[in-house]
C-alpha positions, 0 to 999 in steps of 0.5 A, a space after each residue: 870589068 875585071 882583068 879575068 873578065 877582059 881575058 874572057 872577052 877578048 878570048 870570045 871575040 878572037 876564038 883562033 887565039 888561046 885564053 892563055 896566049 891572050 892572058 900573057 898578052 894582057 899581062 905583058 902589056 900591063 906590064 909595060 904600062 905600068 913599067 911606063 908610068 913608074 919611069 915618069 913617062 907619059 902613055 898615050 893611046 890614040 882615041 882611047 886616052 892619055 895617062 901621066 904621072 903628076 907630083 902632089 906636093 906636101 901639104 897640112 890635112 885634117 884627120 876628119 875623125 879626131 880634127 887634128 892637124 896631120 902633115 901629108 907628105 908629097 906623092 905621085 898620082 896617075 892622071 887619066 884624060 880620055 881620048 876623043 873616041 871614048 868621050 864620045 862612045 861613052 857620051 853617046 852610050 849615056 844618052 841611049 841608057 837614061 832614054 830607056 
């Protein structure tokens, strides 16, 4: 789903709100949560999930084209733990597709 196709959901299953109020608020929260993450803080949602900052240390790769030694410098990735709820729906949604 993209963020258009988000807007256009929420848009349909909330009729009295305008696209466009709907697009700011989606905007905004984005916003925050990625203002959240740059600082360093953690984000959780309750039944949705947890994302966090974890530092990856510098470390020696290997270019797999050419196999020279490359130095990878040290950076932060987002880490994304799913909530109960969603493990759940998502499980439960799994079961129904491979039984069709």
């Amino acid at each position: 789903m993209t963020k258009s196709e988000l807007i256009a959901a929420i848009s349909n299953k909330q009729p009295h709100l305008l696209q466009t109020d709907v697009e700011l608020a989606i905007n905004n929260i984005l916003d925050v949560l990625t203002t959240t993450l740059a600082n360093g803080e953690r984000i959780e949602i309750p039944g949705f999930g947890g994302f966090s900052m974890v530092r990856r240390d510098p470390r020696t790769g290997r270019n797999p084209k050419t196999g020279e030694m490359v130095s990878i410098p040290q950076r932060a990735a987002l880490n994304f733990k799913p909530g109960l709820d969603l493990r759940q729906k998502v499980d439960a949604s799994r079961l129904t597709t491979t039984m069709r």
